[in-house]
C-alpha positions as CSV (number, residue, x, y, z in Angstrom):
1,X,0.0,0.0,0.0
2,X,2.9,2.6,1.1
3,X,4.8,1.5,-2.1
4,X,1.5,2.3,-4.2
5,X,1.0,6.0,-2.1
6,X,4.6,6.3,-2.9
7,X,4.4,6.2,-7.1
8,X,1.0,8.1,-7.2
9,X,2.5,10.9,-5.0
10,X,5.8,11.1,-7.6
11,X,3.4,10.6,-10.4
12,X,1.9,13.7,-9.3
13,X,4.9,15.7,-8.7
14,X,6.5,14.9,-11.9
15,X,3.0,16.0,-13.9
16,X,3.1,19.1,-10.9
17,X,6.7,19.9,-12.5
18,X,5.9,19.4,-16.2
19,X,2.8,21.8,-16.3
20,X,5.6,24.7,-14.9
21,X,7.5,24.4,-18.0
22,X,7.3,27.0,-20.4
23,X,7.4,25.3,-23.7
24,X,7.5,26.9,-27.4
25,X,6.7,26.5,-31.1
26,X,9.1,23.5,-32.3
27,X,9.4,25.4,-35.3
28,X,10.3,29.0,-33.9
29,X,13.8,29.1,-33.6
30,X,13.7,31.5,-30.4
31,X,11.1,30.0,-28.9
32,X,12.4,31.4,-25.1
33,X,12.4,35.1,-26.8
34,X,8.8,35.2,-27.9
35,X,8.0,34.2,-23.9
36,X,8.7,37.4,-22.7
37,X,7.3,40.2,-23.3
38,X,9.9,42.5,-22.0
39,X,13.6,42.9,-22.1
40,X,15.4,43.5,-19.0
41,X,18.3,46.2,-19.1
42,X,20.3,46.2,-16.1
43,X,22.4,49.0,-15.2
44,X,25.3,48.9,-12.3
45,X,25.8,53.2,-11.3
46,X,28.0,54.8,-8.9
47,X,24.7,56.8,-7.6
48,X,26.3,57.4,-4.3
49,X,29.6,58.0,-3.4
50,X,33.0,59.8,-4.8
51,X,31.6,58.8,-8.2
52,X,28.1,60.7,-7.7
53,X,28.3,63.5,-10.2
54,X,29.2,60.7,-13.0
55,X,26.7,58.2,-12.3
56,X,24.0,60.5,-11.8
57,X,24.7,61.8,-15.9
58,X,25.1,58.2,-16.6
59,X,21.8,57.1,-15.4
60,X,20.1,59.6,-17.1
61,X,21.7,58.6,-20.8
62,X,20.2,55.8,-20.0
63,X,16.8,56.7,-19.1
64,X,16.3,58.9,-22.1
65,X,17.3,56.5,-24.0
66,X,15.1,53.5,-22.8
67,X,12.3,56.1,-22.5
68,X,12.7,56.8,-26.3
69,X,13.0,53.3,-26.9
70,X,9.4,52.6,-25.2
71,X,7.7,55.4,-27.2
72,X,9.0,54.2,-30.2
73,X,7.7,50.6,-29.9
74,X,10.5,49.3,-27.6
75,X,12.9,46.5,-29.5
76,X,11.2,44.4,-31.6
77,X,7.8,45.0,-30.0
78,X,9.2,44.2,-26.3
79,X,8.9,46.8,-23.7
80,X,12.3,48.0,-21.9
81,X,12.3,47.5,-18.4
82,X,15.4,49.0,-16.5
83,X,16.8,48.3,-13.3
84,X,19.3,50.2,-11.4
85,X,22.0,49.0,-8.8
86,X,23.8,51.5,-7.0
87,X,27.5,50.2,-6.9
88,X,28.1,53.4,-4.1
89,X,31.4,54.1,-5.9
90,X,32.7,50.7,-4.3
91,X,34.0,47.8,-6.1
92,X,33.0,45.0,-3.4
93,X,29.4,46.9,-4.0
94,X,30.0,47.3,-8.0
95,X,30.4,43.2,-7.8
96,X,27.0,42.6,-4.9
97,X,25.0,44.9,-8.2
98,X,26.0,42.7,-10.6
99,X,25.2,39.7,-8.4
100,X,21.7,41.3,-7.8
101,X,21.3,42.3,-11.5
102,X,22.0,38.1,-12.2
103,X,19.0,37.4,-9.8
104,X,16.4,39.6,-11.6
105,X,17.6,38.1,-15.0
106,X,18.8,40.9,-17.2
107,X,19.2,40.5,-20.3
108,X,22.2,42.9,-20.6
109,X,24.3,45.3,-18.4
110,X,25.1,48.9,-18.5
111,X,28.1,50.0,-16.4
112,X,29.8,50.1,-14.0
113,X,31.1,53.8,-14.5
114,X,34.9,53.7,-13.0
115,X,37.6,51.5,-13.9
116,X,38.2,50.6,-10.4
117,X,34.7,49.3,-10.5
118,X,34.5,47.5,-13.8
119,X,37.6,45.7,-13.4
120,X,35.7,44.1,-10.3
121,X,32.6,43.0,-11.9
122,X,34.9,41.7,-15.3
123,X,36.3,39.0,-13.6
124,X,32.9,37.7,-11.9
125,X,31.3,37.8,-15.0
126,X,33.2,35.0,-16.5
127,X,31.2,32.7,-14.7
128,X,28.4,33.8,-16.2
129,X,28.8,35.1,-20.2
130,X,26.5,38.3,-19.9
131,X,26.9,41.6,-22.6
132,X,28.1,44.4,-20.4
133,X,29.2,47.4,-21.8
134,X,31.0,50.5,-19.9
135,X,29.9,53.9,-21.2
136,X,32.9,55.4,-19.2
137,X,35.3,52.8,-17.8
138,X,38.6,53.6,-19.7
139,X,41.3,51.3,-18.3
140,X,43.0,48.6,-21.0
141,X,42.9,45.5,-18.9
142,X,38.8,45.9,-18.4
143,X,38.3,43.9,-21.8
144,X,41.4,42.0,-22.4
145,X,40.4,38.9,-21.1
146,X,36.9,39.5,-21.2
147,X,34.6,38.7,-24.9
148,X,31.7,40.0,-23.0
149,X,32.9,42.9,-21.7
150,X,32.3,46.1,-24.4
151,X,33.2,49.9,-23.6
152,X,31.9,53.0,-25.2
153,X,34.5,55.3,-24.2
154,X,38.0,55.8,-25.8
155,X,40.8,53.8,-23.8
156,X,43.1,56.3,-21.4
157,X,46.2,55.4,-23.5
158,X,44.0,56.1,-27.1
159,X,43.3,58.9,-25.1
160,X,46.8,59.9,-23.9
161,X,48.2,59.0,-27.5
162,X,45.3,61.3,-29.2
163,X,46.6,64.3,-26.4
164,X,49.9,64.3,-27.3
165,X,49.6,64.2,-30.9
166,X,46.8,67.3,-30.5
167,X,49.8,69.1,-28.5
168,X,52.1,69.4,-31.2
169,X,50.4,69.5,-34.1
170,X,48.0,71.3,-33.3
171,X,48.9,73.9,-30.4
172,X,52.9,73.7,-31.4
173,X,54.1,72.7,-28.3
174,X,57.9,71.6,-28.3
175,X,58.1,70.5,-24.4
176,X,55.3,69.3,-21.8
177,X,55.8,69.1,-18.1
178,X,53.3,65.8,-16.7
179,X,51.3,66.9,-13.6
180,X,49.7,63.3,-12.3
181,X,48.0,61.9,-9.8
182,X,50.3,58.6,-8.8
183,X,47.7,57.3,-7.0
184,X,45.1,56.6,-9.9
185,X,45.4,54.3,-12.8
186,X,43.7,56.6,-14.5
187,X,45.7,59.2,-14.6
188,X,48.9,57.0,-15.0
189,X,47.7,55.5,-17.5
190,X,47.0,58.5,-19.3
191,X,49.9,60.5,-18.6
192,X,52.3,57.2,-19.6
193,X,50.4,56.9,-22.6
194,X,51.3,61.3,-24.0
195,X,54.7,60.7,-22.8
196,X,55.5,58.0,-24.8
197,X,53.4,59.6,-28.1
198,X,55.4,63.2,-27.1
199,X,58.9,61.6,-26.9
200,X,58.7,59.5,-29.8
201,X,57.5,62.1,-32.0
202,X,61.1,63.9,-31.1
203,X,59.6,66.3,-28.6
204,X,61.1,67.0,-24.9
205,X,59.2,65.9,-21.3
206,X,61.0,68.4,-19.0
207,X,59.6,66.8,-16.2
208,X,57.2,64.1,-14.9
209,X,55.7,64.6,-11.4
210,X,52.7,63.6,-9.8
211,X,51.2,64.0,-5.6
212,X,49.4,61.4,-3.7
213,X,45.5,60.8,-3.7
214,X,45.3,61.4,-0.2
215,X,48.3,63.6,0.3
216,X,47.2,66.7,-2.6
217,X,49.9,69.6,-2.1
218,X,51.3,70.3,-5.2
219,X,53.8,73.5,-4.0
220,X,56.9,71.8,-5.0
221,X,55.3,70.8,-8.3
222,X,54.7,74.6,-9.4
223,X,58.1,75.8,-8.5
224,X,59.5,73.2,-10.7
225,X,56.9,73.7,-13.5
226,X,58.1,77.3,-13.2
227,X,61.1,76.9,-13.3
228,X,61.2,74.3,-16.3
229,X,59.0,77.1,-18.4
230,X,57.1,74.4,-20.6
231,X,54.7,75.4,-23.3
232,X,52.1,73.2,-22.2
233,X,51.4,71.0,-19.1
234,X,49.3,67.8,-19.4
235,X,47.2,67.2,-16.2
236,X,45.0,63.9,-16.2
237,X,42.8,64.0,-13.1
238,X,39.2,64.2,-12.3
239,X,37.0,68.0,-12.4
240,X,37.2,68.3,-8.6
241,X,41.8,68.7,-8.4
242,X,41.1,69.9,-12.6
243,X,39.6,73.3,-11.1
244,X,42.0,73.3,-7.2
245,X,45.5,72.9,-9.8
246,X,43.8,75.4,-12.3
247,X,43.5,77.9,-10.1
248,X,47.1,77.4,-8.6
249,X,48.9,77.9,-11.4
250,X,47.2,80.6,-12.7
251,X,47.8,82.1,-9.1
252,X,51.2,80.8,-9.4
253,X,51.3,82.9,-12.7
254,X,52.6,80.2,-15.2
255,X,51.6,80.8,-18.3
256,X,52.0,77.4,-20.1
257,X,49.2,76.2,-21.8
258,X,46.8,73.3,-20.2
259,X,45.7,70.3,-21.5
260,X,43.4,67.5,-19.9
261,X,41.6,64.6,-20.3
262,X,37.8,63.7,-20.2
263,X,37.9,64.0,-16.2
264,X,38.0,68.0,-16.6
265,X,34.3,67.1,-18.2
266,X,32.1,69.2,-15.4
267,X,35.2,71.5,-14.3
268,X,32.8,74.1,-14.8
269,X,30.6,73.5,-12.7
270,X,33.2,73.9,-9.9
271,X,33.7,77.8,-10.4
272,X,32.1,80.9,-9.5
273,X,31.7,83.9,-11.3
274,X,34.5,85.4,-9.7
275,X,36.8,82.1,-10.5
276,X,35.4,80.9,-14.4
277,X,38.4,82.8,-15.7
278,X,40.8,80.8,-14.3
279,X,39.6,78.2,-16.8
280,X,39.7,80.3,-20.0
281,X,42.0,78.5,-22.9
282,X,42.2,75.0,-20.7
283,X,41.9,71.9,-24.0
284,X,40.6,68.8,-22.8
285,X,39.6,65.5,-24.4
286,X,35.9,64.4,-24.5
287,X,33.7,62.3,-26.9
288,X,31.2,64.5,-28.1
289,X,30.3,68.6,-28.4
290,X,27.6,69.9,-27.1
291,X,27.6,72.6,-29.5
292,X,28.1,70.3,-32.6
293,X,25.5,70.9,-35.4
294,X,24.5,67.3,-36.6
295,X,21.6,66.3,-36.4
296,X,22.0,63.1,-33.9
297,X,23.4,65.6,-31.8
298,X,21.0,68.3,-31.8
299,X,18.2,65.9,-31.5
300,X,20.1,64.1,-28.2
301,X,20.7,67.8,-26.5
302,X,17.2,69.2,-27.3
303,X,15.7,66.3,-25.9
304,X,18.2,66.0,-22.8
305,X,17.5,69.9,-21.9
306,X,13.8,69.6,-22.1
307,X,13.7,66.1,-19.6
308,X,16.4,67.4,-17.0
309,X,16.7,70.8,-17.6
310,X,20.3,71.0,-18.1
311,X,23.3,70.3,-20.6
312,X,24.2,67.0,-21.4
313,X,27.3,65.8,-20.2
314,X,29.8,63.3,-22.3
315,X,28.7,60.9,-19.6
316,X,24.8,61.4,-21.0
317,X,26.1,60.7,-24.2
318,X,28.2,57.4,-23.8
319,X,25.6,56.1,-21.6
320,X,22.6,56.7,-24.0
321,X,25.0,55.6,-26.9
322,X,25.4,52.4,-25.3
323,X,21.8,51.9,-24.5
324,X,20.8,52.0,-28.3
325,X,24.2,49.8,-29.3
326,X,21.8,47.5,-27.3
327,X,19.0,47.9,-28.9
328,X,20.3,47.5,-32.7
329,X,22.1,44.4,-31.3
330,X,18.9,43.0,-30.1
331,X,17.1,43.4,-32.8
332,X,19.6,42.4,-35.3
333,X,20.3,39.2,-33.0
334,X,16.6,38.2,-33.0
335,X,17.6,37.3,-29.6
336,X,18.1,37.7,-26.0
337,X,20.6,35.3,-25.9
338,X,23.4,36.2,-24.6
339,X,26.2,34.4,-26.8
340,X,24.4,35.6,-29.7
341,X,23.9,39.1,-28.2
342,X,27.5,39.4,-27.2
343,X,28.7,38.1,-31.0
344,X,26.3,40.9,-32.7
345,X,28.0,43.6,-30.4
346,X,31.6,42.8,-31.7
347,X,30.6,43.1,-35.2
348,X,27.9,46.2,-35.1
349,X,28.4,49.6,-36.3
350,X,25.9,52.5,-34.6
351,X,26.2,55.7,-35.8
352,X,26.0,57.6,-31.7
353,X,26.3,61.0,-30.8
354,X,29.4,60.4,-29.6
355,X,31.0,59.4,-32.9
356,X,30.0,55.8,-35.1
357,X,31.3,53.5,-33.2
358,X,32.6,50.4,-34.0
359,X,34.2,47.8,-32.0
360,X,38.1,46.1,-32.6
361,X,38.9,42.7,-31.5
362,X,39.6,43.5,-27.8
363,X,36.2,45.4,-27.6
364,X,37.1,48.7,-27.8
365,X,35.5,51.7,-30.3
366,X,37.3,52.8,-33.0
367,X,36.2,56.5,-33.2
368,X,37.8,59.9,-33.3
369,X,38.1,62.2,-30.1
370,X,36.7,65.3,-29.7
371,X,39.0,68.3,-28.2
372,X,37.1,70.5,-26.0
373,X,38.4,74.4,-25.4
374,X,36.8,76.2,-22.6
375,X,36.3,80.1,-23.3
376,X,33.8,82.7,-21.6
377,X,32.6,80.0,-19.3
378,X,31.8,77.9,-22.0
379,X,32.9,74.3,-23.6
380,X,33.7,74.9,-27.3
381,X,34.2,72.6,-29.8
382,X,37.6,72.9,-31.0
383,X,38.5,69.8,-33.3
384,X,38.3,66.0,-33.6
385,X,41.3,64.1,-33.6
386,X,41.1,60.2,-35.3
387,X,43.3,58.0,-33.4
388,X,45.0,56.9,-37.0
C-alpha cells in the first residue's frame, strides 16, 4: 500500500513539475524570446559615493534613451524595463550589483562607471557570459580577457596617444611638463600613454611629477613647472583637483598652456563667477560637443535639456550611446541570448552622438576624439582628432 501512495505521489509531482515548464513552437527558432514580453536592461551606477556626479549623468543617458526606446515601440515589440543597482562608488558593491542584476535576470548590463569598479565585476562575469558594456570605464585590462565585456569610451592610452599628438600639431608645443595623480590608474595611464606619443615624435618631457591621492599639495610641483617654463602642461585628473590645480597655477602665474583629459568634463561646474576665468584657454579630451551641429546631436541635446533641464554631459552621451548599441544588437540578434547578443555587439556599427562607433577585436570603439576648449565659461568645440 505505502509503495503504491509512494508512485501516485511522484506521479503527481513529476506532472506538478511538467505543467511549470514554459514550452515553445518546435518550429520558432527563439522560442524562449517570444516568452517574454519584456527585455530586461540592467544598469550597475555609482549613484552614491566619490563617483556621484558621474553616475547621476550616466543614469540619465540611460533613461532617455530607454524612454525613447518605449515610445518608439520598444525592441522588436518588447517593452524596456530598466533596473538600477547602486555600486556606491565601491568595487566590493559594483560586484554585490552585478550579483543582484543576475538574480532579476537581465538580459544585458550597463556600467559600471569607473575603472576601479569594472575591473571588479569583469572578472565575476566570467562565470556567467552576460553583454556588459562601460559607457565610461577607460582602463585597458577591463576587456582584455573578457569577450563580454564592451566599452563606449575611448581607452586612457587612445586617449593619452590622441593628447599628445593634439599638443604638437596642433597647439605647437615643443616641451610638456606631466602633472599626475600617482595614485590613480587613470591618470597614469593616461599620462604614460602622451609621454610616450610626445617623446617618440622627437619632442622634450621636461619633467614628470605627480602627488598622492590622499596627500594633494602640489607646491613643489609649481616651483618646478616654473622653473622648467614648458609650453604646455598635461594634467590627467578628475573636475574636482582639474579646477584646485587650475587655479594654482594661474595664481602661481605660469603661463604654459593646459591640456586635460575627459575627467575636466564638469570642471565648470566647480567655479564661480569670480573664479570661471581661471579656466579660460584649458583643452581637454571628450567624446562629443555639445555645441556640434549634426543632427544626432542636436536631436540628443534638445531632448536632454527639455527632460532634465540642463546640458548633457559626455557621460549622457556614452551612456545613451550604449543603450541604443543595445537595442540595434537585439534586434539584429533576434535574440536575448546572450552568446548571440554578445557576438552581434563585436561586429555592429551604430552611428551615436558620440562618434560611429565600431568595435576592434579587444572590444574597444574605434572613433575619433573630440577636443574641447573652454572660453567665456563655455565648452567649445575645438577639433576632432582620429586615433589613426
Amino acid at each position: 500500500m505505502k509503495k503504491t501512495i509512494l508512485a501516485l505521489f511522484l506521479i503527481f509531482l513529476l506532472a506538478a513539475c511538467n505543467s511549470n515548464v514554459k514550452t515553445g513552437d518546435s518550429n520558432d527558432p527563439n522560442p524562449a524570446d517570444k516568452e517574454s514580453e519584456v527585455i530586461k536592461i540592467g544598469a550597475i551606477v555609482s549613484k552614491t559615493g566619490k563617483s556621484d556626479i558621474y553616475g547621476d549623468a550616466v543614469d540619465k543617458g540611460i533613461k532617455l534613451a530607454i524612454d525613447e526606446i518605449n515610445e518608439n515601440g520598444g525592441i522588436d515589440g518588447k517593452k524596456v524595463e530598466y533596473i538600477l543597482e547602486d555600486d556606491k562608488s565601491d568595487p566590493v558593491e559594483a560586484v554585490k550589483a552585478y550579483d543582484k542584476l543576475i538574480e532579476k535576470n537581465v538580459d544585458a548590463i550597463v556600467g559600471p562607471i569607473s575603472s576601479e569598479n569594472a575591473k571588479a565585476v569583469a572578472n565575476k562575469s566570467s562565470q556567467k557570459k552576460i553583454a556588459i558594456i562601460s559607457p565610461t570605464a577607460g582602463s585597458e585590462s577591463i576587456t582584455e580577457d573578457s569577450d563580454n565585456i564592451f566599452r563606449t569610451c575611448f581607452t586612457n592610452s587612445v586617449q593619452g596617444e590622441i593628447l599628445a599628438n593634439f599638443s604638437i600639431d596642433i597647439l605647437q608645443a615643443e616641451s610638456a611638463f606631466v602633472l599626475r595623480n600617482k595614485s590613480s590608474d587613470y591618470s597614469n595611464e593616461i599620462a604614460d600613454a602622451f609621454k610616450d606619443q610626445f617623446t617618440q615624435r622627437g619632442l622634450k618631457i621636461l619633467a614628470d611629477e605627480g602627488y598622492e591621492e590622499d596627500d594633494f599639495d602640489i607646491k613643489t610641483q609649481l616651483e618646478n613647472i616654473k622653473k622648467e617654463n614648458p609650453d604646455l602642461i598635461l594634467i590627467p585628473e578628475n573636475s574636482e583637483k582639474d579646477f584646485i590645480i587650475a587655479k594654482e597655477i594661474r595664481e602661481a602665474q605660469i603661463d604654459a598652456k593646459i591640456i586635460g583629459s575627459d575627467g575636466w568634463e564638469g570642471v565648470l561646474d566647480l567655479a564661480d563667477k569670480n573664479s570661471g576665468k581661471v579656466l579660460d584657454s584649458i583643452y581637454f579630451a571628450s567624446h562629443y560637443a555639445g555645441d556640434d551641429q549634426s543632427e544626432i546631436v542636436k536631436e540628443f541635446v534638445d531632448s536632454y535639456q527639455a527632460k532634465y533641464k540642463k546640458v548633457p554631459s559626455s557621460f549622457s552621451a556614452l551612456a545613451y550611446d550604449s543603450v541604443y548599441i543595445l537595442k540595434n544588437s537585439f534586434e539584429k540578434s533576434n535574440s536575448t541570448d546572450s552568446e548571440k547578443l554578445i557576438e552581434t555587439i563585436k561586429n555592429i556599427e551604430v552611428e551615436g552622438v558620440t562618434g560611429n562607433i565600431r568595435f576592434d577585436e579587444k572590444n574597444n570603439p574605434y572613433k575619433s576624439v573630440v577636443i574641447i576648449k573652454i572660453e567665456n565659461g563655455k565648452y567649445n568645440f575645438d577639433s576632432l582628432v582620429s586615433p589613426e
